[in-house]
C-alpha positions in Angstrom: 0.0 0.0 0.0 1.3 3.4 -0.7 0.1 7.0 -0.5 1.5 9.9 -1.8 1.1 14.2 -1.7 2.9 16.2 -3.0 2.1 20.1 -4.0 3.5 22.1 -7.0 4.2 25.4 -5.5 3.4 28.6 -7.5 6.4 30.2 -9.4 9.2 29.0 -11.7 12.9 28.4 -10.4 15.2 27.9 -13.3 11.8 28.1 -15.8 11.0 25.0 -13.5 8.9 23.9 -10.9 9.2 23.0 -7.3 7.2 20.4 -6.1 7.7 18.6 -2.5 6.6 15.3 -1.7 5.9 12.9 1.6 5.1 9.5 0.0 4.2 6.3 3.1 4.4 2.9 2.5 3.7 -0.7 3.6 5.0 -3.7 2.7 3.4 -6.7 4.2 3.8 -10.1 2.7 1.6 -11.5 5.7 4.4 -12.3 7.4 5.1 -9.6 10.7 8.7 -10.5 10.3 8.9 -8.8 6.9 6.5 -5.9 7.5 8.3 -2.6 6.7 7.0 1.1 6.7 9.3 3.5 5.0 8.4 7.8 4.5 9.5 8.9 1.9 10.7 12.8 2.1 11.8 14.2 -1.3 11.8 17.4 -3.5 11.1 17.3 -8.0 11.6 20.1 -10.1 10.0 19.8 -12.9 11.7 21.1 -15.4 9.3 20.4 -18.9 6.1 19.2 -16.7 6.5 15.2 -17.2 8.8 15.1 -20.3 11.3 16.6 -18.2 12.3 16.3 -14.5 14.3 15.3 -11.8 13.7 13.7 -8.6 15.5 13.3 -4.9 13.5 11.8 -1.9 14.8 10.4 1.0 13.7 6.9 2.4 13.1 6.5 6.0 12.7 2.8 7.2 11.6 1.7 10.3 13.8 -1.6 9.9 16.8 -2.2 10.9 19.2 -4.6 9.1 22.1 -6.6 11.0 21.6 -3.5 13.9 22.1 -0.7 11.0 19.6 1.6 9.2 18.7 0.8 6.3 17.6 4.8 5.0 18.3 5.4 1.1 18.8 8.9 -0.2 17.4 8.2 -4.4 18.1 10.7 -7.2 15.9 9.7 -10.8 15.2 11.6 -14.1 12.9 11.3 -16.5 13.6 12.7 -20.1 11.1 11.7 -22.7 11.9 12.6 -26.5 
């Protein structure tokens, strides 16, 4: 399950836009020693709306793996032609 909201704030920067984003999700394979919930914390600028953009979030888990965190810091793009 996942859930997402994000809002595109008014303005350009760079003749793009700003757009922050919390995403939560839940993986449960009905198994309670597998269950993870991550936020996600993250920032796209969209650049050319969809055809055009780049994306940074940060993962927060609330797992740990062999005692460490197990946060990821994720940078995509998107270019379509």
């Amino acid at each position: 399950m996942g859930v997402q909201l994000g809002d595109l704030v008014p303005g350009t920067v760079l003749t793009g836009r700003l757009q922050p984003v919390v995403r939560f999700q839940r993986q449960d394979k009905q198994n309670k020693a597998f269950e993870v919930n991550t936020v996600n914390l993250g920032l796209n600028f969209l650049l050319k709306g969809h055809a055009i953009n780049f994306k940074a979030d940060y993962a927060i888990n609330d797992r740990r793996v062999s005692g460490e965190d197990v946060d990821t810091f994720r940078f995509q793009t998107q270019l379509v032609f």
